[in-house]
N, C-alpha and C positions, 0 to 999 in steps of 0.2 A: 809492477812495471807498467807502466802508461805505454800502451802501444798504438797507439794514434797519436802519439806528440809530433810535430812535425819540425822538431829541432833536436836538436842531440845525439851521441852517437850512434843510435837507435836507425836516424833517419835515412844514412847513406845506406842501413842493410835492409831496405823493402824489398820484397821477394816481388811486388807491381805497383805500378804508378796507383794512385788514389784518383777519384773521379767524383767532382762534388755533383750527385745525381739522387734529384726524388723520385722516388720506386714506389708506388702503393704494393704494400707487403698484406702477409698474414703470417701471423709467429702462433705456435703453438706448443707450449710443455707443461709443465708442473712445475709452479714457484708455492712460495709459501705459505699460498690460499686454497692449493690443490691445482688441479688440472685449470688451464685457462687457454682459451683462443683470443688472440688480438687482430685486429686491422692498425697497421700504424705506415711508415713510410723511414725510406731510406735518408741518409744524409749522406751519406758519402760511400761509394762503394769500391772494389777490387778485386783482382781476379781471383782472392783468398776470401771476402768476407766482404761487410757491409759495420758502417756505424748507424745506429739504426734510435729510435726512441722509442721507450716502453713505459705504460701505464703497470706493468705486473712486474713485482717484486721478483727480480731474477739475481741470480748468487754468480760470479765467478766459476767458470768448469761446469756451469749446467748444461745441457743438451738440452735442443727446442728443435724443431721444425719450421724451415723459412717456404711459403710460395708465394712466388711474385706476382702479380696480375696478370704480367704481362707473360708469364712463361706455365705451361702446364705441371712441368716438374718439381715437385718438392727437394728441397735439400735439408739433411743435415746439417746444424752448426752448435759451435758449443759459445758459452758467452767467455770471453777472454778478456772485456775490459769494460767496468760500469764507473760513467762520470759524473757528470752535477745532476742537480734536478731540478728543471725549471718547471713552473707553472704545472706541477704532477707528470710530467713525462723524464724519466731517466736516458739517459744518453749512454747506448750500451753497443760496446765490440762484439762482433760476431767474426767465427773464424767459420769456416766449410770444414766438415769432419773428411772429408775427399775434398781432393782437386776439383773445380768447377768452374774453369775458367770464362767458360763463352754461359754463365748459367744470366747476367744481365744483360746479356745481345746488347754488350758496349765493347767497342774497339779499344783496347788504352793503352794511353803512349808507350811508347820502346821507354825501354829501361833507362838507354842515355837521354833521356830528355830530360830537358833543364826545366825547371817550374817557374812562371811566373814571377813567383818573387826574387830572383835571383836578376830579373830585368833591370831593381832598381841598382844593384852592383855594378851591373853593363853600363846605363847610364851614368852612374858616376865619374866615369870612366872617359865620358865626352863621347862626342857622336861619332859612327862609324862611318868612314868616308867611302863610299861608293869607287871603286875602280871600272877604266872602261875597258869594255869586250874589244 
């Protein structure tokens, strides 16, 4: 299951909005090489995980250790979803083995809020007309 799709019946049950944010990381576990530390960076984050990019061969269900630059705290997470691979960096889901909501000292929208692309709908739609106070 693709859990970063941002269409399909999948999308209405996000447990928190997504937030396209670069994080300088450091990931740390054991892929297929043995133990490895990385420096890489976020691409999009949540108050469950991060989509993130990795030079080390990591598996589905593996356990790593994420810290952020900008936070002291280490987290656990496990890898829940690895995608293409460009130019040697894999594009890979990370979930929090725990709750860590506030762990990117980013605020993220209330659950009802509508995304962006949902604007070009509204506009289809023709202009909204202003009513007076």
């Amino acid at each position: 299951m693709n859990t970063w799709s941002t269409s399909g019946p999948d999308a209405n049950r996000r447990r928190s909005q997504r937030v396209i944010l670069s994080v300088p990381i450091t990931v740390s576990g054991t892929g297929a090489k043995g133990k490895f530390t990385e420096e890489t960076k976020t691409l999009v984050v949540n108050a469950h995980g991060a989509l993130i990019t990795l030079v080390a061969k990591v598996s589905q269900g593996q356990q790593m250790e994420l810290k952020s630059a900008s936070n002291p705290e280490t987290q656990s997470c496990k890898v829940v979803y690895i995608g293409p691979t460009v130019q040697g960096q894999t594009q890979v889901g990370i979930e929090f083995t725990k709750p860590a909501p506030h762990f990117w000292h980013v605020a993220f929208p209330a659950e009802n809020w509508t995304p962006v692309a949902d604007e070009g709908e509204r506009a289809a739609k023709g202009p909204v007309k202003a009513s007076k106070l």
